[in-house]
C-alpha positions as CSV (number, residue, x, y, z in Angstrom):
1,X,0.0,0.0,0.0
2,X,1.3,3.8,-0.9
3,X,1.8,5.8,1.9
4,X,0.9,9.8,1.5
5,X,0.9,12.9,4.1
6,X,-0.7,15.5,2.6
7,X,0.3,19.1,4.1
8,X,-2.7,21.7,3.7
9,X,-6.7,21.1,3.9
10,X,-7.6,24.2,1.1
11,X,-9.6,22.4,-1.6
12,X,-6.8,20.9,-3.6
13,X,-5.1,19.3,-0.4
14,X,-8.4,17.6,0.8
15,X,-9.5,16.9,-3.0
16,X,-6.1,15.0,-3.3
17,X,-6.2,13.4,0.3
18,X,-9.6,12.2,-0.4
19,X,-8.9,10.5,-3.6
20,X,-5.5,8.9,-2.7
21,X,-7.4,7.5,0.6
22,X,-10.5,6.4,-1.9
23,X,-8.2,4.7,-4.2
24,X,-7.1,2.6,-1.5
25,X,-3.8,4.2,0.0
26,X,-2.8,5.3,3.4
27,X,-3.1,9.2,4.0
28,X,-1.9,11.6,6.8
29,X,-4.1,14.7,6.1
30,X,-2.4,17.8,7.8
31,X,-3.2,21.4,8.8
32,X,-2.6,24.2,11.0
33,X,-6.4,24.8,11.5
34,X,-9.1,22.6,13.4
35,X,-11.5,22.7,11.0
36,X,-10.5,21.8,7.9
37,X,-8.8,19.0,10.1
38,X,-12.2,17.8,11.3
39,X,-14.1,18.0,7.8
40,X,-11.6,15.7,6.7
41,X,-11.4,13.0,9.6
42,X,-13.8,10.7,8.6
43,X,-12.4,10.6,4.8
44,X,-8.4,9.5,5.1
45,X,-6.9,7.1,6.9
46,X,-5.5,9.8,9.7
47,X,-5.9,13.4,10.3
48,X,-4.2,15.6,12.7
49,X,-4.2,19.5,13.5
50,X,-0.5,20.7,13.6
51,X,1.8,23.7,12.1
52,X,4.3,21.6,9.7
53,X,6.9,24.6,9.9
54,X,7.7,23.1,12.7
55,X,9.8,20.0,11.9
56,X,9.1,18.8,16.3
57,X,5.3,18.7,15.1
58,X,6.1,16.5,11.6
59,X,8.7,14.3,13.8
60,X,5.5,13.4,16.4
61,X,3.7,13.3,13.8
62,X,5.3,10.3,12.2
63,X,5.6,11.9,8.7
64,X,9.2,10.2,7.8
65,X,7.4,6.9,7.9
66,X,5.5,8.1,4.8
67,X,6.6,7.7,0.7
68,X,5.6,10.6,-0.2
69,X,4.7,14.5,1.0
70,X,2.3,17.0,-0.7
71,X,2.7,20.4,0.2
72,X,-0.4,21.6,-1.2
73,X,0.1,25.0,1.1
74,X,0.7,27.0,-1.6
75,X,-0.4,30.5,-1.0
76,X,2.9,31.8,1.2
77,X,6.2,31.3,-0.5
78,X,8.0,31.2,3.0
79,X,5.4,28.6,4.3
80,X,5.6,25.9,2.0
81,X,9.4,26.4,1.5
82,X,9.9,26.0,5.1
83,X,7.9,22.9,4.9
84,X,9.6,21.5,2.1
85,X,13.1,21.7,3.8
86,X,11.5,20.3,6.5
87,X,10.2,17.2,4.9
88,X,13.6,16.7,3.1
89,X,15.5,16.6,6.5
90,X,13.3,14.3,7.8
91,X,14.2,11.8,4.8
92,X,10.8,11.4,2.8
93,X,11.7,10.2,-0.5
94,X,9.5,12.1,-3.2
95,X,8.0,15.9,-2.1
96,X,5.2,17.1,-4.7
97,X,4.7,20.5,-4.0
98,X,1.9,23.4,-5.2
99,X,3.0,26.6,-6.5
100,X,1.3,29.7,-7.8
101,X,3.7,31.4,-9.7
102,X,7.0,30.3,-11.8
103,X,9.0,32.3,-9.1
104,X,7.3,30.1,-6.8
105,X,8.2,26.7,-8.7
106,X,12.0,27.9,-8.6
107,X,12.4,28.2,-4.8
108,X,10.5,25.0,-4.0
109,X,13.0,23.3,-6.5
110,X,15.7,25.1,-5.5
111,X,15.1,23.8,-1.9
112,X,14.7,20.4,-2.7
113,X,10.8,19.2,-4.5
114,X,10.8,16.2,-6.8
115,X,7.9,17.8,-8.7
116,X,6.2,21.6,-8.6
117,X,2.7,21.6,-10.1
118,X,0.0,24.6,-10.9
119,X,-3.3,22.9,-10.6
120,X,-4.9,26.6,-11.7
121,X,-2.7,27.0,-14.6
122,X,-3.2,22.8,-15.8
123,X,-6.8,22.7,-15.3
124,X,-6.7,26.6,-17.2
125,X,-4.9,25.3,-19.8
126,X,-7.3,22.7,-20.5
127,X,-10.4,24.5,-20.5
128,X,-9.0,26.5,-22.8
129,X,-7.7,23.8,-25.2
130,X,-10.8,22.2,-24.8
131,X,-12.8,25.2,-25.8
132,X,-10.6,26.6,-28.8
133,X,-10.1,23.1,-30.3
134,X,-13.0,20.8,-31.1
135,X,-10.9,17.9,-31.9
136,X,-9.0,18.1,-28.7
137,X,-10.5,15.7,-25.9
138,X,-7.8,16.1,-23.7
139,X,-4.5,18.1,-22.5
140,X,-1.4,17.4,-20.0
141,X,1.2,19.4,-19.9
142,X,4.7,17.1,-18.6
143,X,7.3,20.1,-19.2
144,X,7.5,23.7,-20.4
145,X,8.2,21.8,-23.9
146,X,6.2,18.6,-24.0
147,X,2.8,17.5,-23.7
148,X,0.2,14.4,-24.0
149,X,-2.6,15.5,-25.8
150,X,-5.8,13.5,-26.7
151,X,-7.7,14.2,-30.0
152,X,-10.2,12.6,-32.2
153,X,-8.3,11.7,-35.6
154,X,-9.4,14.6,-38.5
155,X,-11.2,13.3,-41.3
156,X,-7.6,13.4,-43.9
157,X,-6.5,11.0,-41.5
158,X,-10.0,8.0,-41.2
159,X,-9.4,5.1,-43.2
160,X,-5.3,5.6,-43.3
161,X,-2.6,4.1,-41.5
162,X,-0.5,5.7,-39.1
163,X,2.7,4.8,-41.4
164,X,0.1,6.3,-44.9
165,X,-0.1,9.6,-42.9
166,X,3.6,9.3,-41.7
167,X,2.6,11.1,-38.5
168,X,5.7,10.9,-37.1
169,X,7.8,12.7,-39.5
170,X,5.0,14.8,-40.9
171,X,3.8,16.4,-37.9
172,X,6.5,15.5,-35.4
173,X,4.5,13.9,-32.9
174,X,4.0,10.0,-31.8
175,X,0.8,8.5,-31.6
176,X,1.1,6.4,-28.1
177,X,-2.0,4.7,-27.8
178,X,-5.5,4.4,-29.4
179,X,-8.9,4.5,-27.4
180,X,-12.0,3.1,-28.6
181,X,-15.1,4.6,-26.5
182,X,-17.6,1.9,-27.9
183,X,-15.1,-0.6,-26.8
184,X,-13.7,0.6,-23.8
185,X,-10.3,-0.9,-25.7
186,X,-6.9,0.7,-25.4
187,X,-4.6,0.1,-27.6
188,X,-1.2,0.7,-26.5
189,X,1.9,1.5,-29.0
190,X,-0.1,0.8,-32.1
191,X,1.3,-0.3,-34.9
192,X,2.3,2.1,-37.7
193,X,-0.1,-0.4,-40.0
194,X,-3.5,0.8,-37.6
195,X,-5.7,2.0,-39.6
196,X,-7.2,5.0,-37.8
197,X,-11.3,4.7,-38.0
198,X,-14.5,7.5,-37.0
199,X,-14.6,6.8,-33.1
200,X,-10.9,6.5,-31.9
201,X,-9.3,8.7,-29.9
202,X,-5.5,8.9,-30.6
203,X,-2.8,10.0,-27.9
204,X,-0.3,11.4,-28.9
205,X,3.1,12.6,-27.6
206,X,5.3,15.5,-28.7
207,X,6.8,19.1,-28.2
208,X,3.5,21.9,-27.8
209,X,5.0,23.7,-30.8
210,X,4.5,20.7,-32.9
211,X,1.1,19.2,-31.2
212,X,-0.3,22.8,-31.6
213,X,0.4,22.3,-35.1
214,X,-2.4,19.8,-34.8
215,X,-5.4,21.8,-34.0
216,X,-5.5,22.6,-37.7
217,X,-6.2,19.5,-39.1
């Protein structure tokens, strides 16, 4: 079983807590206030009221017994980078941390996070890929250059292979996997023989300049 503390009871700390606890792993659920503490209790596996700046509090606590910390106390600069070096001097092996601005993301990597994430800025830049694009069903961002982007195939493409449309050297991009929704198949690494048909939904890998290249089609 995976082992979380989560650090931070705003809604993206007890949306995450509640999920990772749902989908069966053990979570610590943390915060400096009562009440967010006690909306929480019954929904993760333990939850306790405490100010993690103070590494005495995370050391009772028992947080180094945990795989992984998410600071999701990302509002103050100085509080979630005090809690970060906190969490890597007690040991924990993989710190995910929240950040509001870039500024932000360079301190708490600076200091030590495995992984800096912008849930306002992901879930914006979906929306918005989602509402500019009709052919776009889906959008992560991995890096300032790459992304993972599901889209229905355009119509130049249904009835060719993937090798006939030479997507890779075309457009630059790698068609990982192939859903079918009537299915509920996935078909991973597809051969460059698939023939893509009305229905699929292709994923696809590449850099944004290239995948934006895409929305075109």
């Amino acid at each position: 079983m995976k082992t979380f503390v989560v650090i931070g009871l705003g809604r993206f700390g007890r949306a995450v807590a509640t999920e990772l606890c749902k989908l069966g792993c053990e979570v610590m659920a943390i915060d400096a206030q009562e009440e967010p503490v006690q909306a929480i209790v019954e929904e993760v596996t333990h939850a306790a009221c405490g100010d993690a700046r103070d590494p005495e509090v995370l050391r009772a606590l028992g947080v180094r017994n945990y795989q992984c910390a998410i600071v999701a106390s990302g509002a103050d600069v100085g509080t979630s980078a005090l809690i970060t070096l906190n969490l890597k001097e007690l040991g924990l092996s993989q710190i995910i941390c929240k950040a509001q601005s870039h500024t932000h993301r360079k301190v708490l990597e600076k200091i030590g996070a495995d992984k800096v994430i912008f849930p306002e800025h992901e879930s914006g830049v979906k929306l918005a890929q989602g509402l500019s694009f009709s052919n776009i069903l889906n959008y992560i961002e991995l890096s300032e250059d790459y992304s993972v982007m599901e889209l229905q195939p355009p119509k130049s493409w249904l009835g060719r292979s993937i090798l006939e449309m030479d997507v890779r050297n075309a457009y630059h991009v790698n068609v990982i996997a192939v859903r079918k929704p009537k299915t509920h198949e996935m078909m991973v690494a597809p051969g460059a023989n698939y023939v893509m048909e009305a229905g699929d939904i292709l994923v696809t890998l590449g850099r944004n300049a290239d995948m934006d290249k895409l929305h075109d089609l």
